[in-house]
C-alpha positions as a LaTeX table, in Angstrom:
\begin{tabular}{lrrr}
\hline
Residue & $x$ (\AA) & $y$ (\AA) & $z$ (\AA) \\
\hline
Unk1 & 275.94 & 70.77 & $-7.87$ \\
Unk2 & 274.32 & 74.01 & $-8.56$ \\
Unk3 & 275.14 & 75.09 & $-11.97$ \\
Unk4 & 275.84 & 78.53 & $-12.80$ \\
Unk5 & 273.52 & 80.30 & $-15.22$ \\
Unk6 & 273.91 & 83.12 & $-17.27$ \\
Unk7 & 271.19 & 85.18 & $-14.60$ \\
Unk8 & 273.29 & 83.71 & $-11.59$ \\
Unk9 & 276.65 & 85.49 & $-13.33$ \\
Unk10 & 274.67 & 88.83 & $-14.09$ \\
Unk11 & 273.54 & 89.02 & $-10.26$ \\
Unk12 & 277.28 & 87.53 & $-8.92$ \\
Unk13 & 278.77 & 90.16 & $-11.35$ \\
Unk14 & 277.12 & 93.13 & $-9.44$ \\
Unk15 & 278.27 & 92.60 & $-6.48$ \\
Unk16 & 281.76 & 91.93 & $-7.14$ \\
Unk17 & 284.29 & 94.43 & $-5.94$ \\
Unk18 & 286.86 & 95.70 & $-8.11$ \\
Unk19 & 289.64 & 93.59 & $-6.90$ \\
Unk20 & 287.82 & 90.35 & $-7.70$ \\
Unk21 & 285.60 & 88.12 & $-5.20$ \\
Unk22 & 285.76 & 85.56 & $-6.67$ \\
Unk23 & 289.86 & 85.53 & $-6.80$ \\
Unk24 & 289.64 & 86.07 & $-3.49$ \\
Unk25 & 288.31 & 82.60 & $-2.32$ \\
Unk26 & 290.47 & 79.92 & $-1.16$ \\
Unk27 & 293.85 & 79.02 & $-2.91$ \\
Unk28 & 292.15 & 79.29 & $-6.73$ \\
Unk29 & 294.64 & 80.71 & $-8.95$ \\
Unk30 & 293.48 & 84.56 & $-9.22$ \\
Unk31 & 294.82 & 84.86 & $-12.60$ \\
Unk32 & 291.90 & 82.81 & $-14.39$ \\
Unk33 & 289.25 & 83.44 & $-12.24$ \\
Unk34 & 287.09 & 86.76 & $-13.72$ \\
Unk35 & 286.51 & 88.81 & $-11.09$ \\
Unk36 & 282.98 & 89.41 & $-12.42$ \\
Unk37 & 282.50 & 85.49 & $-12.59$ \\
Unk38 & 281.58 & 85.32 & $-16.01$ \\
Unk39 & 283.24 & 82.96 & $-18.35$ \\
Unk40 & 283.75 & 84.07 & $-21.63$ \\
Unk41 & 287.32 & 83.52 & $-24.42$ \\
Unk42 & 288.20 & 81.04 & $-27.13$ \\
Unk43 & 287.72 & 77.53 & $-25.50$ \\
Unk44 & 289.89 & 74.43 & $-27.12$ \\
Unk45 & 288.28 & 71.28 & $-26.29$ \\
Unk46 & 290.17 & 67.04 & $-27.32$ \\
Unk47 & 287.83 & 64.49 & $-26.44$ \\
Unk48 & 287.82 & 61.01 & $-28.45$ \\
Unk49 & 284.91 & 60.95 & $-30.84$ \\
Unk50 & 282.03 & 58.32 & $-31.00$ \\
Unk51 & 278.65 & 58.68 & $-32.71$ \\
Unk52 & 277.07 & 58.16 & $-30.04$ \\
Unk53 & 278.14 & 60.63 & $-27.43$ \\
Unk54 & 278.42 & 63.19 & $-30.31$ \\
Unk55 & 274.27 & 63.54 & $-30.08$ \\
Unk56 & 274.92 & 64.11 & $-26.80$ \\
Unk57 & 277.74 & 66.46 & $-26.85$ \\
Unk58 & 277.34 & 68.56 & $-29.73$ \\
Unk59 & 274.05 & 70.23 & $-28.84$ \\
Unk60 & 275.36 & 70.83 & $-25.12$ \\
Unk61 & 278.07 & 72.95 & $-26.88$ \\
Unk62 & 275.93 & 74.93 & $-28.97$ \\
Unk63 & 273.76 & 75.96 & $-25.90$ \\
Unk64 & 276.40 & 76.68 & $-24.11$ \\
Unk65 & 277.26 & 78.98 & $-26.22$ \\
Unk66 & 274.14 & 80.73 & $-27.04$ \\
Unk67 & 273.77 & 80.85 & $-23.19$ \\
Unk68 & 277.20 & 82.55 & $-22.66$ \\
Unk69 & 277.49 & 84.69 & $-25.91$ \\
Unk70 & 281.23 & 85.79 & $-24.51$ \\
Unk71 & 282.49 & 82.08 & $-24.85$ \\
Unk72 & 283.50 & 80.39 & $-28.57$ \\
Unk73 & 284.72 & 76.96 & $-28.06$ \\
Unk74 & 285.95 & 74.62 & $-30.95$ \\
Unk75 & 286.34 & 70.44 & $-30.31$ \\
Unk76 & 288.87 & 68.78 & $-31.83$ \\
Unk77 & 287.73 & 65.17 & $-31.80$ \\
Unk78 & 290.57 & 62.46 & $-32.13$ \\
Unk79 & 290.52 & 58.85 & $-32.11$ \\
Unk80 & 290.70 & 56.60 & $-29.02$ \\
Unk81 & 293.77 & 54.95 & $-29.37$ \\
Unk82 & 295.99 & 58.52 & $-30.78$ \\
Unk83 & 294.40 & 60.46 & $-28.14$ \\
Unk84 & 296.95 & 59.66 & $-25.47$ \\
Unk85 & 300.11 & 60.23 & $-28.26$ \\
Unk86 & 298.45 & 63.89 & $-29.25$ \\
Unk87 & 297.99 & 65.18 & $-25.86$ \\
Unk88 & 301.57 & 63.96 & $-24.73$ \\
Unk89 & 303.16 & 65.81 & $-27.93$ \\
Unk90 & 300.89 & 69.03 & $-26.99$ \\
Unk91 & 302.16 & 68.73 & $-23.18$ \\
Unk92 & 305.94 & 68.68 & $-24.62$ \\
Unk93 & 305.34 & 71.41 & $-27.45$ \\
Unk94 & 303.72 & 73.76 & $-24.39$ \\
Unk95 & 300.24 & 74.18 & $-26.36$ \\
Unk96 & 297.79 & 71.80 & $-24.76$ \\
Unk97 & 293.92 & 72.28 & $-25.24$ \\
Unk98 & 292.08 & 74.35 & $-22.63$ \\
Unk99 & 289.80 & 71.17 & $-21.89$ \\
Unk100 & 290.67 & 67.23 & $-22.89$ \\
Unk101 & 288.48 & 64.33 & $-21.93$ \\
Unk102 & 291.13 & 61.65 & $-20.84$ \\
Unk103 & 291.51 & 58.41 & $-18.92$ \\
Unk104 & 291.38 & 59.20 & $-15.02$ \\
Unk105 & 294.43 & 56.35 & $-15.04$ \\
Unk106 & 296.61 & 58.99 & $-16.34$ \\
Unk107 & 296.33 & 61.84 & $-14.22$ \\
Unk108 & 299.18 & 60.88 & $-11.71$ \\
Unk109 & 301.31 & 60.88 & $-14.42$ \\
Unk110 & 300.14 & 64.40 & $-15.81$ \\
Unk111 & 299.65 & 65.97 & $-12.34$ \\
Unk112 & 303.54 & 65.00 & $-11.28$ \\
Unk113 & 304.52 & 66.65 & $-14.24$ \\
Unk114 & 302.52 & 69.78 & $-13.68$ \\
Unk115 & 299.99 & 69.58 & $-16.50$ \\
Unk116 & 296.89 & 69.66 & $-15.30$ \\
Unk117 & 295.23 & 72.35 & $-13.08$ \\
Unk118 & 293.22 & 71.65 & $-10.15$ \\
Unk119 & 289.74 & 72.18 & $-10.07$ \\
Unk120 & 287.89 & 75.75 & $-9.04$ \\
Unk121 & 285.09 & 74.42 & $-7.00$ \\
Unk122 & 283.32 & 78.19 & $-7.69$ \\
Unk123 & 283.08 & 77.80 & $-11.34$ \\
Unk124 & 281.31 & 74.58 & $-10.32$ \\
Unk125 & 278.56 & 76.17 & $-8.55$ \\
Unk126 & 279.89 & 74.59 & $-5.24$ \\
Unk127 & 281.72 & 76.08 & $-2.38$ \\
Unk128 & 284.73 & 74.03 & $-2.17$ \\
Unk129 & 286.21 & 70.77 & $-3.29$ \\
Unk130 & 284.29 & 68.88 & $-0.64$ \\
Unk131 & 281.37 & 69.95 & $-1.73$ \\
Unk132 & 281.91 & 69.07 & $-5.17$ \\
Unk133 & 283.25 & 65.53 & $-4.09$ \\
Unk134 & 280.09 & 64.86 & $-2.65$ \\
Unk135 & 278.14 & 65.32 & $-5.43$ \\
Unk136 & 279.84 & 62.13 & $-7.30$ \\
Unk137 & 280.18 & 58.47 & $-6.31$ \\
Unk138 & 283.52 & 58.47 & $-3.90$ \\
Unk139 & 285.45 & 56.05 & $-5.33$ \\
Unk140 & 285.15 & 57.38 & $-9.24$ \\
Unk141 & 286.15 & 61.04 & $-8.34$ \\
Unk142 & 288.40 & 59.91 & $-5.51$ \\
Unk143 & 289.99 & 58.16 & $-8.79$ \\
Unk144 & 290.76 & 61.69 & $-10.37$ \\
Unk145 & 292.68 & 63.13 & $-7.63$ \\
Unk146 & 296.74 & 63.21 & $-6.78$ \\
Unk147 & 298.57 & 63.88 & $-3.54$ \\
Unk148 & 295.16 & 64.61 & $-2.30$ \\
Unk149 & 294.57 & 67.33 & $-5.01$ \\
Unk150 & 291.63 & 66.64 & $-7.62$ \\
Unk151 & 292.55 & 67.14 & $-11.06$ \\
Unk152 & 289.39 & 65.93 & $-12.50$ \\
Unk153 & 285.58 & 64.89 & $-12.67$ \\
Unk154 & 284.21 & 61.65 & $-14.32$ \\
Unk155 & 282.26 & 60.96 & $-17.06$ \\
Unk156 & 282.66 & 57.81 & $-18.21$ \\
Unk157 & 282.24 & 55.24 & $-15.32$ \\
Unk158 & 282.13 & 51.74 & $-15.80$ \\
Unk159 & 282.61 & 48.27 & $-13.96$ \\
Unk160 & 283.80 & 45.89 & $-15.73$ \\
Unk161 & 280.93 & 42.48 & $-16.75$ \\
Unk162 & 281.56 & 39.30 & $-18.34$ \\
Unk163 & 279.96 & 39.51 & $-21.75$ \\
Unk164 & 278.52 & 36.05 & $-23.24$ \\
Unk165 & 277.18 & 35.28 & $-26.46$ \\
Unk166 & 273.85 & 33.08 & $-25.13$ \\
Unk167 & 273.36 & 31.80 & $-29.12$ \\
Unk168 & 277.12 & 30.18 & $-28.81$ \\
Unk169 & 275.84 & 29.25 & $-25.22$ \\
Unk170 & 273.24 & 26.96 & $-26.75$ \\
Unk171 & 274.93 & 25.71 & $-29.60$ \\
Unk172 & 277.51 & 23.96 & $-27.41$ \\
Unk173 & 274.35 & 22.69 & $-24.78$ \\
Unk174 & 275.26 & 25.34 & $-22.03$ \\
Unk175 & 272.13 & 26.92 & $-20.17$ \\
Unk176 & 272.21 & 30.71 & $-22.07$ \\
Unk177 & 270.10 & 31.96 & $-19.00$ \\
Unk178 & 273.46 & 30.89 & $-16.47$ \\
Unk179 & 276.64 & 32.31 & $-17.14$ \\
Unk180 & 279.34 & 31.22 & $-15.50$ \\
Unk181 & 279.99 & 32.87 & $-11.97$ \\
Unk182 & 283.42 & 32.01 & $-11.43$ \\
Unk183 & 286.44 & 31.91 & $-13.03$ \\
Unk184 & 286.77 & 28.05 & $-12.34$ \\
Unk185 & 283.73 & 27.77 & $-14.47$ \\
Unk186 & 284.55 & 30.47 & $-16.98$ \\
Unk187 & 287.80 & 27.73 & $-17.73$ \\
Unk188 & 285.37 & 24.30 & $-17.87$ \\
Unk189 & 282.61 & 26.52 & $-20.23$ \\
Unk190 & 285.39 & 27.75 & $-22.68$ \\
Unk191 & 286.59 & 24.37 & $-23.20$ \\
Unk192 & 283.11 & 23.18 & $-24.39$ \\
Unk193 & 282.85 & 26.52 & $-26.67$ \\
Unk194 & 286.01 & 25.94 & $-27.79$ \\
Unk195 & 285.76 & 23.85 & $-31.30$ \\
Unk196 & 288.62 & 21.07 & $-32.85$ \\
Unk197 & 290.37 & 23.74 & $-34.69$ \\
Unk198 & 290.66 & 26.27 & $-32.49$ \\
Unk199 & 289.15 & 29.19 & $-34.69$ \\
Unk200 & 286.01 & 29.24 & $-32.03$ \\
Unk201 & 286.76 & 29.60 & $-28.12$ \\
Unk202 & 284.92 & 30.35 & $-25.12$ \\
Unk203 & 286.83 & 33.17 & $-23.35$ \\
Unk204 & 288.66 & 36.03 & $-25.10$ \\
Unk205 & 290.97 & 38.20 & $-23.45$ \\
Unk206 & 291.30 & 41.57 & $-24.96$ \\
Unk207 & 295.15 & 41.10 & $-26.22$ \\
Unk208 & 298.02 & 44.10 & $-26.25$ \\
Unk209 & 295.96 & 46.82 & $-24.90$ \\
Unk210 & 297.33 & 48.03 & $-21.69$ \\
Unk211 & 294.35 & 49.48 & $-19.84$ \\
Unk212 & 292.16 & 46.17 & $-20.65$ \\
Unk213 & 295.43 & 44.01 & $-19.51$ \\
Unk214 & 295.73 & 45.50 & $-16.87$ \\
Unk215 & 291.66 & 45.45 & $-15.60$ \\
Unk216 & 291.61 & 41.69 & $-16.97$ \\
Unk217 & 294.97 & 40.32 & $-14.60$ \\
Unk218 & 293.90 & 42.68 & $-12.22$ \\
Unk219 & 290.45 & 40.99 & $-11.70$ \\
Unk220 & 292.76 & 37.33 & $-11.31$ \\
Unk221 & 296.11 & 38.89 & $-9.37$ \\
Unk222 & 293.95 & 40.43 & $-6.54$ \\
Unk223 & 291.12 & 37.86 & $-6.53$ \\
Unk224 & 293.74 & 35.21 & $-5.51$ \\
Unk225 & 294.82 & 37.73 & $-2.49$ \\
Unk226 & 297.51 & 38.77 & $-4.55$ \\
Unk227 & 298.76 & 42.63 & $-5.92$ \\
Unk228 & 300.22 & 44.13 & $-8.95$ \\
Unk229 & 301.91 & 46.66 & $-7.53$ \\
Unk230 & 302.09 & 47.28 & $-3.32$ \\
Unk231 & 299.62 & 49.43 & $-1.75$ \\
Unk232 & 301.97 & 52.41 & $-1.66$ \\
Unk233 & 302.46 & 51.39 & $-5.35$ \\
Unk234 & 306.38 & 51.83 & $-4.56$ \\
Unk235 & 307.43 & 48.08 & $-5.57$ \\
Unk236 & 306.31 & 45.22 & $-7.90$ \\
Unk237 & 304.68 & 42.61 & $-6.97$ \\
Unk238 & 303.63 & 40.23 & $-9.84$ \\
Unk239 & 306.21 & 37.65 & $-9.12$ \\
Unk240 & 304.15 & 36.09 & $-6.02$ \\
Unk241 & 301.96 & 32.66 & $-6.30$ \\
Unk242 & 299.54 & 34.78 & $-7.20$ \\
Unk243 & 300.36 & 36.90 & $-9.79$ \\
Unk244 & 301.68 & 33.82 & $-10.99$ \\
Unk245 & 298.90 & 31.55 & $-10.86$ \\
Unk246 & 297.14 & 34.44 & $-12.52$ \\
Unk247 & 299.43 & 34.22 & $-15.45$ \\
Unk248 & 299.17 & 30.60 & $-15.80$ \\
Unk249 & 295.13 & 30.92 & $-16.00$ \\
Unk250 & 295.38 & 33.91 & $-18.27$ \\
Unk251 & 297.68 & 31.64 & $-20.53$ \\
Unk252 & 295.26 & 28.93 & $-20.49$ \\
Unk253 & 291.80 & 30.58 & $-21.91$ \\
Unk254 & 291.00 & 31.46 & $-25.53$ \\
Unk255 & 293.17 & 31.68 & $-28.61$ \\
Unk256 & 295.97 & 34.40 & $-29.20$ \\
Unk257 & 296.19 & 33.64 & $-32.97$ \\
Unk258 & 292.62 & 34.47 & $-33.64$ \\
Unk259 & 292.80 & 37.89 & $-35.50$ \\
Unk260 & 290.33 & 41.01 & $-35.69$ \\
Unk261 & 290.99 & 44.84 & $-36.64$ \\
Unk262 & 288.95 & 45.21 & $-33.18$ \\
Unk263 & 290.93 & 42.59 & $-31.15$ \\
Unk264 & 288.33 & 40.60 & $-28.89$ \\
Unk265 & 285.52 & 43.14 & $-29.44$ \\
Unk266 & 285.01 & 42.45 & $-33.16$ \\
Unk267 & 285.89 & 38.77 & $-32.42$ \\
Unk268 & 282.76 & 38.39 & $-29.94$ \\
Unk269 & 280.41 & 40.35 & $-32.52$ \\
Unk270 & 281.57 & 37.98 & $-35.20$ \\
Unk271 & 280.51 & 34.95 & $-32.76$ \\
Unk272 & 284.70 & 33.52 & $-32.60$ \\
Unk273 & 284.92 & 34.78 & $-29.35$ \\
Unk274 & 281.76 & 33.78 & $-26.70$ \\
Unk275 & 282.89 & 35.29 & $-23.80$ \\
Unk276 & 284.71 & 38.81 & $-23.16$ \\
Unk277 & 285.40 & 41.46 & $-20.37$ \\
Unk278 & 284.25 & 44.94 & $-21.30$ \\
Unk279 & 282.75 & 47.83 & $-20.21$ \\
Unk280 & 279.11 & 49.59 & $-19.93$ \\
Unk281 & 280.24 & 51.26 & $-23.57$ \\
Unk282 & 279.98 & 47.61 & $-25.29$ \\
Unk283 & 275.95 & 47.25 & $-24.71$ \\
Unk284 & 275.84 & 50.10 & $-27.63$ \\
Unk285 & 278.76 & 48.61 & $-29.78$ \\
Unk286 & 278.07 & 45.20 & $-30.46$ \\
Unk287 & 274.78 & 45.49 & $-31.98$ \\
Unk288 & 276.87 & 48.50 & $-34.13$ \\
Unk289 & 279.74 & 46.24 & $-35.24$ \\
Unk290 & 276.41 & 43.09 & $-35.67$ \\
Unk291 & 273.36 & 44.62 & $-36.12$ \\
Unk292 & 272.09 & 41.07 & $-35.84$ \\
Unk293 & 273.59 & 41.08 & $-31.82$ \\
Unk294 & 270.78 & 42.08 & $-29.93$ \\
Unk295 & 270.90 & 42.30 & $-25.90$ \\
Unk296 & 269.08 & 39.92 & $-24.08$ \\
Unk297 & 268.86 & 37.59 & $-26.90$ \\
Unk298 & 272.22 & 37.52 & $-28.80$ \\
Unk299 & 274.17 & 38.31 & $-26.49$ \\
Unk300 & 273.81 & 39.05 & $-22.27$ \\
Unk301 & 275.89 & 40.33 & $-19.31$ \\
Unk302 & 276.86 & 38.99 & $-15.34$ \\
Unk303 & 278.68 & 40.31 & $-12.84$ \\
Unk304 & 282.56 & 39.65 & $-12.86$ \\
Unk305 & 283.52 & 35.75 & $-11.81$ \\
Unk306 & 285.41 & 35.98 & $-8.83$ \\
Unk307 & 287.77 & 32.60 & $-8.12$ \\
Unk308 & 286.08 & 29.56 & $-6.13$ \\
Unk309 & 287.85 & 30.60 & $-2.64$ \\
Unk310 & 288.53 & 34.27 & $-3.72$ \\
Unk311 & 287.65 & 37.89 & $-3.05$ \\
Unk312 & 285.40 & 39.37 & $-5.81$ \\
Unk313 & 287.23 & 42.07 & $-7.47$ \\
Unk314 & 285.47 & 44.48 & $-9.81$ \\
Unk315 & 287.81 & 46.40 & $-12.57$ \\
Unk316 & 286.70 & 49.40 & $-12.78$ \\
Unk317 & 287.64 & 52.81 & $-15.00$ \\
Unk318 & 286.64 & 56.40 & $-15.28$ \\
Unk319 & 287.47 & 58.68 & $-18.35$ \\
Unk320 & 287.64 & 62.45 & $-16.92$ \\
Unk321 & 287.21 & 66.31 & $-17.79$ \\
Unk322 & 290.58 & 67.95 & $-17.28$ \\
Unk323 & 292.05 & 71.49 & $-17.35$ \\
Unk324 & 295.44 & 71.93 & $-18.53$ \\
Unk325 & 297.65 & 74.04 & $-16.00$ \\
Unk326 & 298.59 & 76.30 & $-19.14$ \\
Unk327 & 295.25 & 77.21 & $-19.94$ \\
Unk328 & 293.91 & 81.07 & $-19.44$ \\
Unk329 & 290.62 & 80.04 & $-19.14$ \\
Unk330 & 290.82 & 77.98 & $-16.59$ \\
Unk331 & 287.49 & 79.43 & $-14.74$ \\
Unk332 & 285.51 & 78.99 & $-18.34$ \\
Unk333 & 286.90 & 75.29 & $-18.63$ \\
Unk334 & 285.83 & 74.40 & $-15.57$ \\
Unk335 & 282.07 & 76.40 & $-16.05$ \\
Unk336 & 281.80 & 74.73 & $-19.19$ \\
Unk337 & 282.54 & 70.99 & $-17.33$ \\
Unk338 & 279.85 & 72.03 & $-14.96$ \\
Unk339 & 277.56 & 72.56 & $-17.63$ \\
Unk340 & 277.93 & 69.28 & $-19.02$ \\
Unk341 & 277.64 & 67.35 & $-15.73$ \\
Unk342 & 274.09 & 68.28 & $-14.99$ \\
Unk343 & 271.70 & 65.19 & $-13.84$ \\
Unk344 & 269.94 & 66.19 & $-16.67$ \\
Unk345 & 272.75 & 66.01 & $-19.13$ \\
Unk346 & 273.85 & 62.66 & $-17.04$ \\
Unk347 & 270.49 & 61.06 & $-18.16$ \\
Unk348 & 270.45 & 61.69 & $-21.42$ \\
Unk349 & 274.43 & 60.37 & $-21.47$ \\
Unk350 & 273.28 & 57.08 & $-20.39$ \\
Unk351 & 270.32 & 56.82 & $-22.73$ \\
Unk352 & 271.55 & 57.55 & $-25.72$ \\
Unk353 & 275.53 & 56.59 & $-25.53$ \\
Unk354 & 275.73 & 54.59 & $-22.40$ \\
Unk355 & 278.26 & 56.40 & $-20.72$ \\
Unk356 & 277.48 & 57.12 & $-17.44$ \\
Unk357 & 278.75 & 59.58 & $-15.64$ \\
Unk358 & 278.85 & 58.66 & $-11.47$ \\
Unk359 & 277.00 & 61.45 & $-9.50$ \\
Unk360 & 275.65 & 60.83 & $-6.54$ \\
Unk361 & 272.62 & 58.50 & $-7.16$ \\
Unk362 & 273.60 & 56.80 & $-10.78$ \\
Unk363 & 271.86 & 53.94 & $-9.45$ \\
Unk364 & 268.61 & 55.78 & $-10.34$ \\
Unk365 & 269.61 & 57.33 & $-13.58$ \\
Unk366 & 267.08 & 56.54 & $-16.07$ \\
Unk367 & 268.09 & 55.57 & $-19.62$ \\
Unk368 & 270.32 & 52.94 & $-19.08$ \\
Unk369 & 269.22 & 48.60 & $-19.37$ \\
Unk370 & 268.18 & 48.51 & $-15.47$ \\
Unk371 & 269.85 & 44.61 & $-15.36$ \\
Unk372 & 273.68 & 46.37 & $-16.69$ \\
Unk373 & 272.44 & 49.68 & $-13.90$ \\
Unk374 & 271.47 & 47.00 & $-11.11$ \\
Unk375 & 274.94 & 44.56 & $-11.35$ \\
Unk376 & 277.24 & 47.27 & $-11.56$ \\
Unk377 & 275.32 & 48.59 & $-8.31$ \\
Unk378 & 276.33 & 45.67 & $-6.56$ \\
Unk379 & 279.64 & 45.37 & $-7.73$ \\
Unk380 & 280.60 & 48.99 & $-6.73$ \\
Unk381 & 281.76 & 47.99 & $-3.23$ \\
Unk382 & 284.48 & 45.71 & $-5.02$ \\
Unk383 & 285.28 & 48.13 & $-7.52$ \\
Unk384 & 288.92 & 48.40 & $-8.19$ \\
Unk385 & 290.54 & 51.13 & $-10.69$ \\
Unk386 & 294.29 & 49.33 & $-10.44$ \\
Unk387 & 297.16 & 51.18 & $-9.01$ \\
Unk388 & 297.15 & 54.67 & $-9.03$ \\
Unk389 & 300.71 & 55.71 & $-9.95$ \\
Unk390 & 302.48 & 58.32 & $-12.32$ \\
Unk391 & 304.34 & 55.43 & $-13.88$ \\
Unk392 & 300.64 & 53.94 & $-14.94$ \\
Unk393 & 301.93 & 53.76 & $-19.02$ \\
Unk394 & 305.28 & 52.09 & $-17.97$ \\
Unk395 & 303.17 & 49.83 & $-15.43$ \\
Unk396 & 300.65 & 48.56 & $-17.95$ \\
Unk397 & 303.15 & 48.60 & $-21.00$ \\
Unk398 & 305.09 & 46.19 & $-18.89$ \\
Unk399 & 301.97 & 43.94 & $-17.52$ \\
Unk400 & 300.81 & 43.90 & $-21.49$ \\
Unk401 & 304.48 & 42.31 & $-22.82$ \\
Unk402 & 304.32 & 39.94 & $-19.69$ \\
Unk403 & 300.54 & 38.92 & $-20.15$ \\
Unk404 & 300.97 & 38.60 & $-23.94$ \\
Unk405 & 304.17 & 36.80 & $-23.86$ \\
Unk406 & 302.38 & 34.12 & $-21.71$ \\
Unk407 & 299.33 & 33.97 & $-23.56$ \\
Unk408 & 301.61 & 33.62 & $-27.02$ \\
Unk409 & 303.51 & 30.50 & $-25.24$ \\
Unk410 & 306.84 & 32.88 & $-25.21$ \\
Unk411 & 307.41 & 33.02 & $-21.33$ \\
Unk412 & 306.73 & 31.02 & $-18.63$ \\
Unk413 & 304.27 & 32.24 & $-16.29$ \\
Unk414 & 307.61 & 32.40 & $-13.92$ \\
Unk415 & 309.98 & 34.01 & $-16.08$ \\
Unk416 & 306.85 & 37.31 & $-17.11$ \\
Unk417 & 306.13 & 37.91 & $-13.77$ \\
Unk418 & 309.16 & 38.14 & $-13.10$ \\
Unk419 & 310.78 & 40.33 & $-15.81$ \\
Unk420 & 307.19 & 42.46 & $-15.19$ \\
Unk421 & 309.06 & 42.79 & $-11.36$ \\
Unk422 & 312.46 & 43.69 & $-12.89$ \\
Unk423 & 310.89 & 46.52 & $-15.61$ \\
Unk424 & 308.92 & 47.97 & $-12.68$ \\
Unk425 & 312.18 & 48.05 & $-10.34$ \\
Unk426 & 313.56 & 50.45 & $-13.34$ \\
Unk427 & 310.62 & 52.68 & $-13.80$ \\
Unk428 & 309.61 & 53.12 & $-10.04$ \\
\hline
\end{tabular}
């Protein structure tokens, strides 16, 4: 990407006629593009706030708007798990921010409804959407788009690891230097972590959270050759041996009665838990919630198991910069998103609050641990992001009750998968 600078504006501006260049190209919506090309007005930016990423984030909006003296933009940071709730009641109430950082898994639903604006490749410094496409890794951005529009770029890119606690390793006489590689051996290695009263186990899943539900029995559905939903994501299709078997294994591993404010994340940085699947984001957390958990010796990562006689499958997520279709300032939202996806800017987003954000060549971004760079490098050609579907909430609400009611001993693996079937019939 070429990013536009203040000087770049000045000389665009110039030569602009009076009924706008710039409105002129392609099918972007005249009405927020400047014909000048300069962006300037009273920005509103959500994003969900962490420490981290606010060192990162802060300063890019204060130069942003020294840089561009005609643009004032104000962040309202909320937290991870209301973000979702806000931005629906903003959608309804027809005053949505200008700009919201949101989970790429939701734009379907947002883009059927007409929320979100596509992207203006020109405030992007590119040509056309193409262009900008190939500028990112395929598969993340190709994650952002619906009905072959792109409603997004990424920013936060992850494939999922297996996360192991190597001191709980060698406590129960388990090589901390070989994690287990597949899920067959993730099942024999909890049962030796596991102690007599259950209040220590080996594998955790990450209980009643949809998106982590969903990446976790996605990883076991599709490794056994099986689906969630059908490639045209138009039917459900948990109630198959595999999605079955999936739910039987998922039933089978760690304890559902353990109890933490921060659900298996602050059960592995308290040492119950000695296993997890999680993100890039968790290198940086668990030494925050332990300050004692230190990577490499504490605690390590491995690439995702993948069953004995199975495909590996690699969950995989992207949060997203989007532009609400209500927004005047669409052309400044979308300069301002440019701004902050420099290579640069990319860098220093992996250094200091591991996020990466997947332009072309992230294998090569400095900052990050090169092990956690180099296995989610190999992973990417079995990345999976789940079905892509404007029903995503219903779809993962529904995996969630059917997952958790297994896992709680409630249903059997037969009766979740399918009443999962029979909820999805409903909402597609």
């Amino acid at each position: 990407m070429t990013r536009l600078t203040r000087r770049a504006l000045l000389r665009t501006a110039t030569l602009a006629t009076a009924s706008g260049l710039l409105a002129a190209c392609g099918s972007e919506p005249a009405a927020t593009v400047p014909a000048d090309g300069v962006p300037r007005g009273k920005l509103s930016v959500w994003l969900h706030q962490t420490k981290a990423y606010d060192k990162v984030f802060n300063p890019l909006l204060r130069s942003y708007m020294q840089e561009f003296g005609g643009v004032d933009i104000t962040p309202l940071y909320v937290p991870v798990d209301k973000l979702d709730a806000k931005l629906l009641t903003a959608f309804a109430g027809d005053v949505p921010p200008d700009l919201v950082k949101i989970g790429g898994w939701t734009i379907p639903g947002h883009a059927r409804k007409g929320r979100l604006a596509p992207i203006i490749p020109k405030a992007m410094g590119v040509a056309d959407e193409k262009a900008l496409v190939q500028a990112y890794d395929e598969h993340a951005i190709g994650s952002l788009s619906y009905e072959g529009k792109l409603y997004g770029v990424p920013i936060d890119y992850t494939i999922c690891y297996l996360y192991y606690r190597k001191d709980r390793f060698a406590e129960a006489g388990l090589d901390p230097d070989k994690p287990p590689t597949t899920w067959e051996e993730v099942a024999a290695y909890s049962k030796r972590l596991t102690s007599a009263d259950g209040k220590k186990v080996g594998l955790q899943w990450i209980l009643g959270s949809p998106q982590w539900t969903l990446m976790q029995l996605l990883a076991l559905v599709k490794g056994k050759g099986g689906t969630i939903l059908s490639p045209d994501a138009t039917k459900a299709t948990l109630a198959s041996d595999a999605g079955i078997e999936a739910l039987r294994y998922y039933g089978g591993l760690g304890n559902p009665k353990l109890s933490n404010p921060l659900s298996g994340f602050g059960l592995f940085a308290t040492g119950e838990a000695a296993m997890l699947v999680s993100g890039l984001f968790a290198m940086d957390l668990f030494p925050t919630l332990n300050p004692k958990l230190t990577f490499g010796k504490g605690f390590d990562i491995a690439p995702m198991p993948r069953w004995e006689s199975g495909q590996p499958v690699a969950p995989a997520y992207t949060w997203g910069w989007a532009v609400a279709q209500k927004s005047k300032l669409q052309y400044t939202a979308w300069h301002f998103i440019d701004y902050l996806q420099r290579e640069d800017v990319a860098a220093r987003q992996l250094k200091d609050a591991s996020l990466l954000t997947p332009v072309k060549g992230w294998e090569k971004l400095p900052g990050a641990d090169q092990k956690a760079i180099d296995i989610m490098a190999a992973s990417a050609p079995h990345a999976d992001f789940g079905p892509q579907t404007p029903v995503w909430n219903e779809m993962a609400k529904a995996l969630t009750d059917a997952g958790d009611a297994v896992a709680f001993g409630k249903k059997t693996p037969e009766q979740a998968a399918a009443d999962f079937d029979q909820a999805m019939r409903i909402a597609l």
